[in-house]
N, C-alpha and C positions, 0 to 999 in steps of 0.2 A: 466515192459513191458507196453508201449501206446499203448491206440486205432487206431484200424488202422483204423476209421473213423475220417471224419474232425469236429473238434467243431469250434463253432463262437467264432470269436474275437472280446471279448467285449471291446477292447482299442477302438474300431471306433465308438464307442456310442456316444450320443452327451447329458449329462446330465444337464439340466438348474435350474438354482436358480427357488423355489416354487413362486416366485414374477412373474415370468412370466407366470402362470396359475393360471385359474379362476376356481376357487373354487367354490361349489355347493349349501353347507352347512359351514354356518357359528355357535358361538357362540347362535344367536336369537334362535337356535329349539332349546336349552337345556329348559326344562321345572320347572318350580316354584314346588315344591312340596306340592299340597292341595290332599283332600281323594276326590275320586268319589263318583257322588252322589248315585251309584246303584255298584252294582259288581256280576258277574257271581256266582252262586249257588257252583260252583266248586270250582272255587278261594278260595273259605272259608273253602270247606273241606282240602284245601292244606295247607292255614295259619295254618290250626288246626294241620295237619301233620306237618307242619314244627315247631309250637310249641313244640311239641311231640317229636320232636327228638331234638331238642334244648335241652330242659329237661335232654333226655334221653343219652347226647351227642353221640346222632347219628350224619350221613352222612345228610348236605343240600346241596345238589350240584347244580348249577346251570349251565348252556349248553348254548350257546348263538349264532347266528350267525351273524354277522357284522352289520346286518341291525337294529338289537338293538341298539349299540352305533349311529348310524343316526336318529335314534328317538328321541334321547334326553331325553329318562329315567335315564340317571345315578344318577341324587338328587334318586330318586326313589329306585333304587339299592341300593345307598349311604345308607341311610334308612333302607334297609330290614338289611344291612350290620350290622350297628352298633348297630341294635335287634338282631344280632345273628342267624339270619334265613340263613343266606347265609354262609356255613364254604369252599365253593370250589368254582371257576367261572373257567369252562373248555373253551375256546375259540380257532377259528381257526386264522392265521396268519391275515387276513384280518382285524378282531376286533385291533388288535397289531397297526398296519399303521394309520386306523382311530383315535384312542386313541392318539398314539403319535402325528399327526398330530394338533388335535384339541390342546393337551395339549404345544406343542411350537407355533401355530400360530393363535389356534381360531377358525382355518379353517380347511375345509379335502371333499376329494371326486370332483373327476373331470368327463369332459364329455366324456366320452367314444368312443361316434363317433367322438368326433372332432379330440381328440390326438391318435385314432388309426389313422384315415387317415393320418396323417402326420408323425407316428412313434414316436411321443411325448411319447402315453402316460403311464405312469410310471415312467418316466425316471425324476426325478426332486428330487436336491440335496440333500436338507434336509432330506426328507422320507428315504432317503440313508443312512441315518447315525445310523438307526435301525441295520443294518448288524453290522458296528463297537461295538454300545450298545451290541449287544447280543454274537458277537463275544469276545470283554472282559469280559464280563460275564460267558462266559464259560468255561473259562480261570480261571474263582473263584471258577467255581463249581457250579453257578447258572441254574436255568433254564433259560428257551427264558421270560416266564411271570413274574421271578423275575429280573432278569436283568433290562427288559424296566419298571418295575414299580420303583426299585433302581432309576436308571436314572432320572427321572422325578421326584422323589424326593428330592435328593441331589441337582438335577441341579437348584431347582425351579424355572420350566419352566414356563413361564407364564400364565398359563392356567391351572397348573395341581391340580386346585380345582374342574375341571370338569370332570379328568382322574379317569375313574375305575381301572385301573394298580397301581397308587398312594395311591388312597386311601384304596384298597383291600393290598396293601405294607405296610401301617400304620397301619393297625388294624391287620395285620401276619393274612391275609385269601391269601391262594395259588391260585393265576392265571394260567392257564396251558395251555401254546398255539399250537396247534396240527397242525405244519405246513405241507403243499404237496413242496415239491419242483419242482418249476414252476409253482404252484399255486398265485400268490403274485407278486405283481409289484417289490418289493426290491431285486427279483432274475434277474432281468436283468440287475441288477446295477453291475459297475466291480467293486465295492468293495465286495461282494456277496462271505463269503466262506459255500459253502453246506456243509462242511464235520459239520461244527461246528454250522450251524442252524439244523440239523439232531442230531449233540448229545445233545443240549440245548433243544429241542423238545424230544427228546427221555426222558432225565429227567425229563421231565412236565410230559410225560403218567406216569411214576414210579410212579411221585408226585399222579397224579391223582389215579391210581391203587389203592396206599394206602388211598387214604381217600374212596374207597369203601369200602375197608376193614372193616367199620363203619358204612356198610351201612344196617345191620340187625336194623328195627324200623325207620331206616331213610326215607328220599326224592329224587331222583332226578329229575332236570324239566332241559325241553329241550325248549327253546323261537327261533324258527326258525333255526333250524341249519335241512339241510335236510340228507345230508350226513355226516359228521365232527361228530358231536354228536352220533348218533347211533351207529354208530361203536368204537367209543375208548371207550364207553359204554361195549358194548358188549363183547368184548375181555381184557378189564379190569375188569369184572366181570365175566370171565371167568378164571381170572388169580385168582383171590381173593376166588372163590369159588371151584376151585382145592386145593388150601394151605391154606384156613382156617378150624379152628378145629373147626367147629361148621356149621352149616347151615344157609345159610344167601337166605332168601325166602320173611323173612315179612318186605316189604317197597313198598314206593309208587314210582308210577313214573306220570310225569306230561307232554304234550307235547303243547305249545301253537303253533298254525301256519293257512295258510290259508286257506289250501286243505280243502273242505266238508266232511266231515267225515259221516260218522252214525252214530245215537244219542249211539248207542248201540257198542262199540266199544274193546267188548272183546274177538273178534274171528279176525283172519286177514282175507283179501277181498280176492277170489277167484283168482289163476295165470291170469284169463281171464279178469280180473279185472285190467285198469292203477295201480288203487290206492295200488294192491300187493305192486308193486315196490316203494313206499311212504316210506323209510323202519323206521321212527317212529313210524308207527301206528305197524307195525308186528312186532318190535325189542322191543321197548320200552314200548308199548300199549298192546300188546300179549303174546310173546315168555317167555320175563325175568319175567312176575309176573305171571306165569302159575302157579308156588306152592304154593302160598298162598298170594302175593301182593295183590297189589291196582293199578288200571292207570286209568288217568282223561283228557278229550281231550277238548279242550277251541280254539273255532274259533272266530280270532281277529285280530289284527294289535298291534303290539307290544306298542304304545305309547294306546292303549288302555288296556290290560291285564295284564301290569306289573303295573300301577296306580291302575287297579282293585284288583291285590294283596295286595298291599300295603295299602290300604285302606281296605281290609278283616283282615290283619295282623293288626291292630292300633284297628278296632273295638272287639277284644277278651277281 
């Protein structure tokens, strides 16, 4: 049986080669990797957690939201990667496009007012071709986040010495990309099948789910993701703490982002309060480490707190 509503027809798209958009961000923001010359008080007590569960091979999960890959930390990441601090990188579809994009042209991120007005924007071939990668991909059995890390591997695209997908693909640390359908520019493209970025995405949460499972002694940290992060947090460790034989209470969790917080930020903020609805600081911050955690609140700009880490991580 069909909807007996009308859907758009995406044969009347108009999709152009990425040569005819001007890119925002080039190769120049990726960053050189040297230590800062200071680092937040907290950053340190996190390297030391994340030593701790390296050790103890616990859970280091890391949470990211797109606007990390635009900063240009990934030498940085690269880095915490290959000390073993980092055993998961959760991301939302957005990081996927950025990643792929930088890793075939150098380039990624366009103007949003321009090519809305004109209906442009998104619509541009290459980044299209993410639907295909992930669609055979799932076709393997892969996730969304090992698919497009495969890809960029095998194909050695020209850039992917600077793809977190790749390199988290070569060191066998799980990517997991937690797509919304219609969230993402590569959903307007007619090659676009939802049934199969929905089951490719679905096997990331699994992916993700189980490395909680690890997460008694372990880390997790969340670098700007407002919504995406707290929640596939939350109900993956809601899954893992129904079917685990054991209690999993004692871990940290870490949230870096912009919002002003209180220095003191182990109670959440009053309904009457915007920042209730912040939901890191009550999800992340409060709620999950109520039994016996830790959570550590670090206000910054990503291309400053993740170099802050990494330079608390190298001085241990």
């Amino acid at each position: 049986m069909s909807s007996k509503y009308n859907q758009f027809d995406r044969s009347r798209l108009t999709v152009l080669p990425l040569e005819k958009r001007k890119s925002l961000i080039d190769t120049g923001i990726i960053k050189t990797v040297q230590p800062c010359s200071k680092f937040h008080p907290s950053l340190e007590d996190i390297a030391k957690e994340l030593t701790i569960a390296r050790d103890k091979n616990s859970a280091r999960v890391l949470m990211i939201g797109a606007h990390v890959i635009r900063s240009g930390v990934q030498r940085y990441l690269f880095k915490l990667m290959e000390k073993e601090l980092i055993s998961c990188i959760a991301v939302n579809g957005a990081c996927a496009i950025h990643d792929f994009e930088f890793a075939l042209l150098g380039q990624t991120t366009e103007c949003v007012a321009t090519y809305i007005s004109n209906g442009q924007f998104g619509l541009w071939q290459e980044t299209g071709q993410l639907n295909e990668i992930v669609s055979k991909g799932n076709t393997q059995g892969l996730g969304f986040g090992e698919a497009v890390g495969k890809y960029i591997c095998e194909n050695k695209l020209p850039h992917a010495d600077i793809s977190l997908f790749a390199k988290a693909y070569e060191l066998g640390i799980p990517v997991t990309v937690h797509a919304g359908i219609g969230y993402d520019i590569i959903h307007e493209h007619p090659n676009c099948d939802g049934a199969a970025i929905g089951e490719a995405s679905y096997r990331d949460f699994l992916i993700f789910a189980a490395q909680l499972e690890q997460l008694e002694n372990g880390v997790v940290m969340n670098f700007g993701s407002a919504i995406m992060a707290p929640e596939i947090y939350l109900k993956a460790l809601a899954m893992v703490r129904n079917a685990a034989p054991r209690p999993i209470r004692n871990f940290t969790t870490l949230v870096c982002d912009l919002h002003d917080l209180p220095e003191q930020v182990g109670s959440e903020a009053p309904k009457s309060d915007a920042q209730y609805y912040f939901r890191p600081w009550k999800t992340m911050l409060v709620r999950t480490v109520a039994d016996g955690g830790k959570s550590y609140y670090v206000r910054g700009f990503h291309d400053q707190t993740i170099p802050q880490l990494y330079t608390a991580a190298i001085k241990l």
